[in-house]
Structure formats: C-alpha cells, structure tokens
Legacy VTK file of the C-alpha trace (Angstrom):
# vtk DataFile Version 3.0
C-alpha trace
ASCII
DATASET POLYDATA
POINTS 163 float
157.441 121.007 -18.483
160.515 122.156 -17.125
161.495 125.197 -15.129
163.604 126.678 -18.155
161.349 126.099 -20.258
158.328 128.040 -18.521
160.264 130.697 -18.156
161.791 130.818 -21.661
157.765 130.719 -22.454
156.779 133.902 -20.007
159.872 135.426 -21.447
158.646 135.074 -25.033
155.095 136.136 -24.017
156.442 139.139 -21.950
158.298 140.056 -25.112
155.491 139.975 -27.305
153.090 141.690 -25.063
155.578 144.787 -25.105
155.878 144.538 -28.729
152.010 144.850 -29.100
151.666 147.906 -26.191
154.393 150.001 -28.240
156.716 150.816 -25.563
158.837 153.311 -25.771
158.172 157.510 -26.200
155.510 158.872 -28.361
155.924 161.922 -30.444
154.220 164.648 -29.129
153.429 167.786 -31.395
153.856 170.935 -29.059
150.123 172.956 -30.145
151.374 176.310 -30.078
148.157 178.368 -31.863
145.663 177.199 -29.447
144.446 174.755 -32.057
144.326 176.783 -35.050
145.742 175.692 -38.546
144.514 177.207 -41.666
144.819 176.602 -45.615
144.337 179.701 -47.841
144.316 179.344 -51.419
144.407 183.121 -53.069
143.996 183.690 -56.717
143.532 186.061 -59.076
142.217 184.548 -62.244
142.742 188.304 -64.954
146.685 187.719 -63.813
146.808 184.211 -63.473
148.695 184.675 -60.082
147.380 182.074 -56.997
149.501 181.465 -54.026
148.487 179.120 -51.177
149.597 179.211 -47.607
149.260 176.992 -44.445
150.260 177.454 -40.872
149.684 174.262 -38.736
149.177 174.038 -35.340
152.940 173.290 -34.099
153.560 176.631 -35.657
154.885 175.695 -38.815
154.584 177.971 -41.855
154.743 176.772 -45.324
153.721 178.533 -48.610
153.690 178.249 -52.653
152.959 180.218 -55.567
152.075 179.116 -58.861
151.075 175.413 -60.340
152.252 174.111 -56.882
149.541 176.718 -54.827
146.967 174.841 -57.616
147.307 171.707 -56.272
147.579 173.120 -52.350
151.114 171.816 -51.973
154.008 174.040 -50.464
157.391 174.506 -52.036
158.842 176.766 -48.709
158.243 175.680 -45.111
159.562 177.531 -42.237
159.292 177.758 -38.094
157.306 180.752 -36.963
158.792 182.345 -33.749
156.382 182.702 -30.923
155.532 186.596 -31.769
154.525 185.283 -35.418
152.127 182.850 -33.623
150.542 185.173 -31.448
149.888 187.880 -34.656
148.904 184.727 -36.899
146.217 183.681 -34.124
144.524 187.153 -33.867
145.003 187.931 -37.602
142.657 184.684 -38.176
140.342 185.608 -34.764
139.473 188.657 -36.758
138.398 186.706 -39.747
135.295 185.998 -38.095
135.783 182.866 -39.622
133.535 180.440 -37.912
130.103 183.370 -38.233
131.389 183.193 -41.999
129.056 183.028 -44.459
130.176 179.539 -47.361
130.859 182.726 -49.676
130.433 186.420 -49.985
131.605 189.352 -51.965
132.020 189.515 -55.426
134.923 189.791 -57.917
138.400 189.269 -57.770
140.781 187.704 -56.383
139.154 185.071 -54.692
140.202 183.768 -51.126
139.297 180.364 -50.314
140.334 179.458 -46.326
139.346 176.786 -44.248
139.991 176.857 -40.411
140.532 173.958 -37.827
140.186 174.653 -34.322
140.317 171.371 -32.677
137.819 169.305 -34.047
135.851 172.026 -35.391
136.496 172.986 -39.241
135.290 176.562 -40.863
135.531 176.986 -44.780
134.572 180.100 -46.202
134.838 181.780 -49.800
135.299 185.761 -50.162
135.184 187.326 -53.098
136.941 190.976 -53.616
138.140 193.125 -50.980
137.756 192.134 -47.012
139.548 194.254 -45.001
140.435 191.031 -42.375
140.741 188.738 -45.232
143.520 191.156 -46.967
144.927 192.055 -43.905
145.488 188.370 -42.809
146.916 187.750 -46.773
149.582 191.037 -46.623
150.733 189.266 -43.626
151.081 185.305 -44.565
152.353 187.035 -48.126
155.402 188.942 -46.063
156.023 185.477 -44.350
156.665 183.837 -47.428
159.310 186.547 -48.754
161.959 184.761 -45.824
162.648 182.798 -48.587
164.117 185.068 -50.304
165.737 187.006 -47.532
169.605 185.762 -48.064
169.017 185.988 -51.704
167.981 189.741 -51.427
171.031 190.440 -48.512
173.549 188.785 -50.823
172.547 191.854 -53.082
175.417 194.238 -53.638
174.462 197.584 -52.144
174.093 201.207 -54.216
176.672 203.880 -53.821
178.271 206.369 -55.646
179.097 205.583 -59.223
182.864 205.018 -60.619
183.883 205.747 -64.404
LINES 1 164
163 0 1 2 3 4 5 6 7 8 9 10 11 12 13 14 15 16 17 18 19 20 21 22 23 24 25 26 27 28 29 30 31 32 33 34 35 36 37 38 39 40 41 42 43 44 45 46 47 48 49 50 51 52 53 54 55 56 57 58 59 60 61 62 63 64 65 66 67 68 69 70 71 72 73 74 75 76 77 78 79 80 81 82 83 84 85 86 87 88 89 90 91 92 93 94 95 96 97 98 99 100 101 102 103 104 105 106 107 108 109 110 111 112 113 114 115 116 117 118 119 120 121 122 123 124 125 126 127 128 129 130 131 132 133 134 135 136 137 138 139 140 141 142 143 144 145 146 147 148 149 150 151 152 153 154 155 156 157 158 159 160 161 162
C-alpha cells in the first residue's frame, strides 16, 4: 500500500473517531436553585379555576391557567432574576416537602406539587388551607401576572373628569 494511501486511511479513521467522541462544546445548564425544580398543579374544583406552575432548575419560570394547567403544560415562560431564585428556594424549603405526608388536609382547593432535588423526587397532596403551601402559591401566582405587566402599564391612567 502506498504512503498516500495510508495516510488518506488514518485520515478517514481520525475523522470518524472524532465524529463518534462528539467534539466540540456541550451545553451546560447553569443550576441556579441548588437543584430544586417543582410542578404545582392548583385547583379549585366549586369554581372550576386550576392553574399550574413550574420553576426549573436554570431558573426558569413558566405558568398556565385553565385547560392548558389540566394537562401540566405552560402557556407563559419567563427568566427569574437571582432575588426571585433565592425567595423561590426558601418559599419551597418551608414546604417541608420531603417530611410530607402523600396527602393531608381536607377540602378545597387542592395543591398537588412534586419536588426534585437532584435525584431525589418529593410528591405531596394538600388539601385546604397550608399556610407554606398558600404562601408559596400567592407568590408563584404574582410571578405569573408579568405577563400581563405591559398590558396593565399600557392602561390609560385616572384623572379628573372633562365634560
């Protein structure tokens, strides 16, 4: 075999050895909760009102009301800054959620969360009024009006009245 040809060969191989490692940069997703993500499906059956929210662990926020929070999808993503992290991490710390009981409480609405920290995944059911639970809801709830933040600052404002 000729000299060109053996190294036309190693060529080929060194080509198709670099196709099979993958070079070239990976995408790395910046963790910025310390692991946490969470789904939380709220309803509340007598007003046929459920909204679902999830917060993943690169910090992104995404919610959805309605047929949409049924089916756990989101209709309105959106970057938390790093101050929304930090209150979204000890909002769900004081969940208690991995001591949870599968379900407690009784009536309405009805909060169904699950929890992944790491590898480690907490679900948990609470019926009624939790004080955490609410507290952690009010808040993911306010997150989700930014979508309709330029809508409601487009509004005219109120002053006096001209006949």
């Amino acid at each position: 075999m000729s000299r060109a040809w053996r190294i036309a060969l190693c060529a080929i191989a060194c080509i198709v050895a670099a196709m099979q490692v993958g070079c070239g940069p990976e995408a790395v997703k910046i963790d910025r909760t310390g692991g946490l993500e969470l789904e939380y499906l709220w309803s509340q059956s007598s007003e046929q009102r459920t909204a679902y929210y999830r917060v993943t662990r690169e910090g992104e926020f995404g919610s959805s009301g309605g047929l949409k929070a049924r089916g756990r999808e989101t209709s309105f993503r959106a970057p938390m800054s790093d101050a929304e992290v930090a209150r979204f991490v000890e909002l769900v710390r004081a969940t208690g959620y991995a001591a949870r009981p599968d379900e407690s409480g009784a009536g309405e609405p009805r909060s169904e969360i699950t929890v992944r920290e790491g590898r480690t995944r907490s679900s948990f059911t609470v019926l009624g009024d939790d004080a955490s639970v609410d507290a952690l809801r009010a808040w993911l709830a306010e997150l989700s009006m930014r979508q309709f933040r330029d809508v409601i600052e487009a509004q005219p404002e109120a002053g006096p009245r001209k006949r």
